[in-house]
C-alpha positions in Angstrom: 25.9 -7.7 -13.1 24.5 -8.9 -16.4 22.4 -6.1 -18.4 19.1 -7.5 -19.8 18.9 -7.0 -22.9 15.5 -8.6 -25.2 16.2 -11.0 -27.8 16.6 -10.2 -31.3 13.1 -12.1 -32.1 11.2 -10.0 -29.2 12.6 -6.9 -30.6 11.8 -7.5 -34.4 8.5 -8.7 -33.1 8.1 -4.9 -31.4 9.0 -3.3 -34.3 6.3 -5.2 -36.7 3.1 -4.6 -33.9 4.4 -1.1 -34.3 4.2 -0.6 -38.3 1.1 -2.5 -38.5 -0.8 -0.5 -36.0 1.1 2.6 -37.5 -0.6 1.7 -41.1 -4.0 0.4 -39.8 -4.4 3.8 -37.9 -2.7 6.4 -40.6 -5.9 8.3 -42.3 -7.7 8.9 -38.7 -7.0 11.9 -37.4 -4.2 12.7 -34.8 -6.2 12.2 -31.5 -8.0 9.1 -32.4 -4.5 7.7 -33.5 -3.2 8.5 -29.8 -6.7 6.9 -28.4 -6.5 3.7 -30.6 -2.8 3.0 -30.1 -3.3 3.6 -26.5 -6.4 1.5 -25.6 -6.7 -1.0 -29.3 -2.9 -1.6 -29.7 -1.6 -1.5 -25.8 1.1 1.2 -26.5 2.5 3.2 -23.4 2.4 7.1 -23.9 5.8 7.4 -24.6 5.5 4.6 -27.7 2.5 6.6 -29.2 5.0 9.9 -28.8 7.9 8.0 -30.3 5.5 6.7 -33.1 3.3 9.8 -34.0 6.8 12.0 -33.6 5.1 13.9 -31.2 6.0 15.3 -27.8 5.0 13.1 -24.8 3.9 15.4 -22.2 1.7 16.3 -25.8 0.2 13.2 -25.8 -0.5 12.6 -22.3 -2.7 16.4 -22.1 -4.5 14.5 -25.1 -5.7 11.5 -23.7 -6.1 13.2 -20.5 -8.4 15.7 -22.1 -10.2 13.0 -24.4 -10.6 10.7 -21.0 -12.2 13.6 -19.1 -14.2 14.7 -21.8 -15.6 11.4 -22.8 -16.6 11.2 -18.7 -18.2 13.8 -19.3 -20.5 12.9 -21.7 -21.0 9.7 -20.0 -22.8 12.1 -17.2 -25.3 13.4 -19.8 
């Protein structure tokens, strides 16, 4: 069975989104980084851990946290 493997274009491709959204997002502070990446740039949790060299599970309580909190105000 062949592996699948991306093509070397796909990959560099990946790698640029990544720096770009890296420098458009590096004098916010550490939550809204995990927020923008997540919702503006499309990243999956473990990206924005691989990224922000951060743990994952540490990212996921964030935006778990920031999601319930922003429901919370939409209440109010």
């Amino acid at each position: 069975m062949k592996e699948h493997n991306e093509a070397p274009v796909v990959t560099e491709l990946r790698n640029i989104k990544k720096l770009l959204a890296l420098s458009l997002i590096k004098d916010e502070p550490s939550l809204r980084k995990q927020i923008k990446l997540l919702n503006q740039y499309g990243f999956q949790q473990k990206e924005i851990s691989e990224l922000l060299q951060i743990p994952q599970g540490t990212v996921s309580s964030n935006l778990a946290r920031a999601k319930q909190s922003n429901t919370k105000k939409g209440k109010d």
